[in-house]
C-alpha positions in Angstrom: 0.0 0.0 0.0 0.8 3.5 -1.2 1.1 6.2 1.7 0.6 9.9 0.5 1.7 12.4 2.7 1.3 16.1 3.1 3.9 17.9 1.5 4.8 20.3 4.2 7.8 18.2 6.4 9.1 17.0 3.0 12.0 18.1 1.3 12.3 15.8 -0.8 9.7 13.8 -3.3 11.4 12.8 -6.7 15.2 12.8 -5.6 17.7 12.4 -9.4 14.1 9.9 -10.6 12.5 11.2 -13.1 11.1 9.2 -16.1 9.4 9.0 -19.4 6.1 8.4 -17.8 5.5 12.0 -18.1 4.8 11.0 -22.0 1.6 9.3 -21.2 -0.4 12.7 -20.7 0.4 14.1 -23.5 -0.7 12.2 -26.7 -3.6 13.7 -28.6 -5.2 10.4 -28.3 -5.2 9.8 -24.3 -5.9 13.8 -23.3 -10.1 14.0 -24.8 -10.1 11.0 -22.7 -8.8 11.9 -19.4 -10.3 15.4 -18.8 -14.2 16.9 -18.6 -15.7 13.7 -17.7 -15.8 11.2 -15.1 -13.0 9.6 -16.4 -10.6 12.2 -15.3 -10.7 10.7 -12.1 -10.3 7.1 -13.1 -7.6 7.6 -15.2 -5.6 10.5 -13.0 -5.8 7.7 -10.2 -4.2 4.8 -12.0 -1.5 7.4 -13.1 -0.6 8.3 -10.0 0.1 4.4 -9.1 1.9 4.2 -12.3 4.4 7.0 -11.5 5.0 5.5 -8.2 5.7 2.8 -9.5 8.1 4.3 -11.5 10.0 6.3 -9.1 9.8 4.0 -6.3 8.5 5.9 -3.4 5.0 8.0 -2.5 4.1 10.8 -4.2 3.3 13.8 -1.2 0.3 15.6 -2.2 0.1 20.1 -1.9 -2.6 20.6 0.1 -2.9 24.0 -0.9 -5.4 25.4 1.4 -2.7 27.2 3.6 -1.4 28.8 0.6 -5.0 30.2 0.1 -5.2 31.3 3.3 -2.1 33.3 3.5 -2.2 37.5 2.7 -0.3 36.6 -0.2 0.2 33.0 -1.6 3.0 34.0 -4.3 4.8 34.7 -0.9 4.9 30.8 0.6 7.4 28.6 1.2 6.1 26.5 -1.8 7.8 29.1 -3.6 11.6 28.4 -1.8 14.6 26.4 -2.4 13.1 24.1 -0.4 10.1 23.0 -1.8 9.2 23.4 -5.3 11.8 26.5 -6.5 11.0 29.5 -7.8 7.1 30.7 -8.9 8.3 33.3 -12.0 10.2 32.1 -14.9 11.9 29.1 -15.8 12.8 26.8 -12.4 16.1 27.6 -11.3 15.6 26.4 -7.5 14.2 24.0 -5.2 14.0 20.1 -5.3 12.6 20.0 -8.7 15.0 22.0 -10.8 17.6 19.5 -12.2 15.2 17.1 -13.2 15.4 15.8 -16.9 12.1 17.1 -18.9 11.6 17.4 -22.3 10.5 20.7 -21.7 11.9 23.7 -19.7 9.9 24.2 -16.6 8.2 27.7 -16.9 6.1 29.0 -14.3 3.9 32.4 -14.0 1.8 32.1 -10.6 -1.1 34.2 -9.5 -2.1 35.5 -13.1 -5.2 33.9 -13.4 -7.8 31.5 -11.3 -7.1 31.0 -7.9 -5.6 28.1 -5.2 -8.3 25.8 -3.9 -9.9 27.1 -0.7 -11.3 25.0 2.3 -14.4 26.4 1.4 -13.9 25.3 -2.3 -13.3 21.7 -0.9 -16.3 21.7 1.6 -18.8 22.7 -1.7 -17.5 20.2 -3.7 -17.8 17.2 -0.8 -21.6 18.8 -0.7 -22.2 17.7 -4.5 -25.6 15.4 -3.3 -24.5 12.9 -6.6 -21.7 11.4 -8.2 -22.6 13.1 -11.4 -22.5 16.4 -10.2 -19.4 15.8 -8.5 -17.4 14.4 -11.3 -19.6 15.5 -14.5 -18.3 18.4 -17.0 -19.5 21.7 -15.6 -18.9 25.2 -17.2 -15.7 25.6 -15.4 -15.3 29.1 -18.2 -18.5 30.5 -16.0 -17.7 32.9 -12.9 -20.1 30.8 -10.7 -18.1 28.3 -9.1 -20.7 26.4 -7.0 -21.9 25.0 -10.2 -18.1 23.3 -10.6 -17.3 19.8 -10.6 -14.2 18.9 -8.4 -12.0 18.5 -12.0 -13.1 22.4 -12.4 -11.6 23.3 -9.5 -8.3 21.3 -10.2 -8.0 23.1 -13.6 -8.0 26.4 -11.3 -4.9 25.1 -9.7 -3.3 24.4 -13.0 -4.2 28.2 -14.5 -3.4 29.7 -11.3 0.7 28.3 -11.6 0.7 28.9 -15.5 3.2 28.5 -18.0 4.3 24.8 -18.2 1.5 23.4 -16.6 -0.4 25.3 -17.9 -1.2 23.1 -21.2 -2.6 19.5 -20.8 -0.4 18.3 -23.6 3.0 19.5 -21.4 1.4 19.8 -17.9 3.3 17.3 -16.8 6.5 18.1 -17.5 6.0 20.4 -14.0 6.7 17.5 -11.7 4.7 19.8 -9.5 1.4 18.2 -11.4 1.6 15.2 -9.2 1.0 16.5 -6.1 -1.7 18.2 -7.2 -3.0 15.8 -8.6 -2.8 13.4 -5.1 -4.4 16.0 -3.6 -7.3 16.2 -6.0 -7.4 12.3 -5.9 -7.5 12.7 -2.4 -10.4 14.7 -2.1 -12.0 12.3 -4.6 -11.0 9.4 -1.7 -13.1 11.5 0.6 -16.3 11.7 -1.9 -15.8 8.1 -2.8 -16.1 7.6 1.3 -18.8 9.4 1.9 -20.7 8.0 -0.9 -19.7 4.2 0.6 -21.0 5.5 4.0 -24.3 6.1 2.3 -24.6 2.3 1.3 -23.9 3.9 -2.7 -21.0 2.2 -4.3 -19.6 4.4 -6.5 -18.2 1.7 -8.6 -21.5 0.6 -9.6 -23.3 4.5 -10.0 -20.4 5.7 -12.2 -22.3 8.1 -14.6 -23.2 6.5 -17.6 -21.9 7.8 -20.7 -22.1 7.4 -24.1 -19.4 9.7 -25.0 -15.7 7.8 -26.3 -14.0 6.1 -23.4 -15.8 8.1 -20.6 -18.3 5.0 -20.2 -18.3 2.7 -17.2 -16.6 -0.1 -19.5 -14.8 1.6 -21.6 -11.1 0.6 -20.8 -8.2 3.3 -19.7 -5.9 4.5 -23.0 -2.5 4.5 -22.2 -0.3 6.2 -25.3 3.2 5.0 -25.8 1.2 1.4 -24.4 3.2 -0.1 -21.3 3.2 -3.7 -21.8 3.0 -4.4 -18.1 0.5 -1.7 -17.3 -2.9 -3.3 -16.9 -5.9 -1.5 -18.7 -8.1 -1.0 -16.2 -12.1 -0.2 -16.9 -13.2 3.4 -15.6 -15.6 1.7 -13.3 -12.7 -0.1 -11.6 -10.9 3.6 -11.8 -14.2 4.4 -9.2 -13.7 0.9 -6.9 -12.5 -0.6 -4.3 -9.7 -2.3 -5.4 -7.6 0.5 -6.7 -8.7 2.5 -4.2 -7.1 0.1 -1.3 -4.0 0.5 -3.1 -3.3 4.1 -1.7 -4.1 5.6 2.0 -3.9 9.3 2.5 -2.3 10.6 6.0 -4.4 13.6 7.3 -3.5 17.0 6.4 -2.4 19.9 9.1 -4.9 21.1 11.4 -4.9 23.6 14.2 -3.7 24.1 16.3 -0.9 22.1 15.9 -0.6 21.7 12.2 1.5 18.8 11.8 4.2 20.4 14.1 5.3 21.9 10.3 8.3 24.3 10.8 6.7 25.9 7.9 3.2 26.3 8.7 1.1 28.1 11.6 -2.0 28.2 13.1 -4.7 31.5 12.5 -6.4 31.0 15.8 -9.2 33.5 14.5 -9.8 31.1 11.4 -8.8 28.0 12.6 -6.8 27.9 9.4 -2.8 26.6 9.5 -1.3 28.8 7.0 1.5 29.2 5.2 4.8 30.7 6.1 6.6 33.6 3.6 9.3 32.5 2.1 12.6 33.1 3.2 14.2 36.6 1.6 17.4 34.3 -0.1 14.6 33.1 -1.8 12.7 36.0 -3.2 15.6 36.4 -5.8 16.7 34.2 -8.5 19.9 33.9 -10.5 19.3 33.9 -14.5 21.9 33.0 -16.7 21.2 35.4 -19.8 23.4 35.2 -23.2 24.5 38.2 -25.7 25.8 38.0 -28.2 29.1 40.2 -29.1 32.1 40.5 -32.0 33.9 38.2 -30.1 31.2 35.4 -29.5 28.9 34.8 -27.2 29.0 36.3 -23.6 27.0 34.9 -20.9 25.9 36.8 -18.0 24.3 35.9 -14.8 22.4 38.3 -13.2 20.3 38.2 -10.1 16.7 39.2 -10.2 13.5 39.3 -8.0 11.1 36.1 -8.5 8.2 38.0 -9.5 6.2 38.8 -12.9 8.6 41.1 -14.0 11.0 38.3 -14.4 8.2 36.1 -17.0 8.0 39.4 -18.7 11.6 40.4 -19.4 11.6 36.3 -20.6 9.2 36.6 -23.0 11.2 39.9 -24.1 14.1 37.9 -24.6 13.2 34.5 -26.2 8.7 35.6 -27.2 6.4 33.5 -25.9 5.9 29.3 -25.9 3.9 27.2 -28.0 3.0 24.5 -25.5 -0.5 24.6 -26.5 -4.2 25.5 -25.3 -4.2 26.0 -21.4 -7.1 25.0 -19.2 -9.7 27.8 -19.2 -11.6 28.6 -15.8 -13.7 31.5 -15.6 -13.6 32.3 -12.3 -10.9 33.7 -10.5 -9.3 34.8 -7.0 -9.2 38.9 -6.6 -5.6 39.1 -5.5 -4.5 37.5 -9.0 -2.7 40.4 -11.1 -5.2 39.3 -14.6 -2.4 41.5 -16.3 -2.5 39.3 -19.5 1.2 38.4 -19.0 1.3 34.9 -20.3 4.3 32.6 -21.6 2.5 30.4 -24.1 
């Protein structure tokens, strides 16, 4: 069994392991049948496993709700050396920034959307169906209580931007995955509640007559893994899988999780987020010029903020990675400047 963690008291998730797995998200074949319909959960779930798997260890999953509740949430300790590296620009720091993608990691945070809220969780858990839990909603509408839980997750993905930004190269942010254990974990709780209800949500998967969203219709995997079972998306939704994995509990005050990196908001009841560190507020990017002589390379230090993803798109234009989840609604303390790397 599978034990997902918080990520706060973690320094380290992937260490040098890093493999090709990322491919399987992004073939034009696999992505109409992994997102706005049930079987986004189903097949997110199995991938998970799969990239365990494949590293060899648990996956942690970003509980972002302290980041929400913080003043400002491009000011965590998310954003640090220690955790996942720098928020503006392409990844120069933190635990993911030597890993080998295909793709630079590019990120723009707080331009758009928002960070899932407690609140945000608590309406989704109160979804009275399945359907309306899992089923395609307008995420592109302002009124998020109409969401499905997979609108809310694409809010995540807009609010970070750049690299993840894209479903065909989200995953070449190894930040996806614990977001993604995190909205699987949520989905856990649903799955639970439903179970407590006598409903087995195995067996009241929406039905669907739309291309590999149906109960039967068996999980696409693109390059195919000869050892990777193809599941059903009703098994996606049962118990078997689903013993595979246990979630530990997320901080709570007042203690929350003794983290050196979060506290409790007595008023709120709330553990939040601690700022970043001020070694961590600037980054160091390598930029080249070229003179008579050849090329000079020059490494200056600058703040990690969106002045740094605009003077990159001065210097090399903007990257094609490809349409970007679209949510309509989104936090007021974004900037909604139109900055944007692809």
């Amino acid at each position: 069994m599978t034990d997902r963690a918080p990520l706060h008291g973690i320094e380290s998730i992937y260490e040098s392991k890093y493999s090709n797995e990322v491919s399987l998200h992004t073939d034009a074949k696999v992505i109409p049948t992994t997102h706005d319909r049930p079987g986004f959960f189903a097949w997110h779930r199995e991938y998970l496993r799969i990239m365990e798997i494949a590293l060899g260890c648990s996956i942690p999953y970003w509980d972002t709700t302290p980041d929400h509740a913080m003043n400002d949430p491009t000011e965590s300790i998310v954003w640090s050396d220690k955790y996942f590296g720098n928020g503006y620009g392409v990844v120069q720091t933190g635990i993911m920034k030597n890993l080998p993608t295909l793709l630079p990691i590019i990120r723009n945070i707080n331009n758009a959307a928002w960070l899932v809220s407690k609140d945000d969780i608590k309406m989704a858990l109160k979804k009275p169906t399945l359907f309306e839990f899992t089923e395609s909603s307008p995420c592109a509408k302002e009124d998020r209580t109409q969401y499905s839980w997979e609108c809310f997750h694409k809010g995540i993905h807009d609010w970070i931007s750049g690299t993840i930004g894209p479903s065909n190269t989200t995953t070449f942010d190894p930040i996806f995955f614990p977001i993604h254990a995190f909205i699987d974990k949520v989905f856990e709780i649903y799955r639970q509640k439903l179970i407590s209800k006598g409903i087995d949500p195995a067996e009241t998967y929406p039905t669907k007559s739309i291309k590999n969203h149906g109960p039967d219709h068996k999980m696409i995997w693109v390059p195919i893994f000869p050892d990777v079972e193809h599941l059903t998306n009703r098994q996606g939704y049962g118990h078997e899988l689903a013993a595979l994995t246990k979630y530990s509990f997320g901080p709570v005050c007042p203690h929350c999780m003794n983290s050196d990196d979060l506290y409790c908001d007595v008023s709120r009841q709330l553990c939040v987020s601690k700022e970043r560190k001020e070694k961590d507020k600037s980054v160091i990017t390598t930029i080249a010029t070229m003179t008579p002589t050849g090329i000079v390379f020059t490494d200056t230090l600058e703040p990690d903020n969106h002045t740094r993803v605009k003077r990159l798109i001065e210097r090399t234009g903007k990257f094609p990675f490809g349409k970007k989840f679209n949510v309509g609604s989104r936090d007021s303390r974004t900037r909604n400047d139109g900055t944007s790397v692809i």
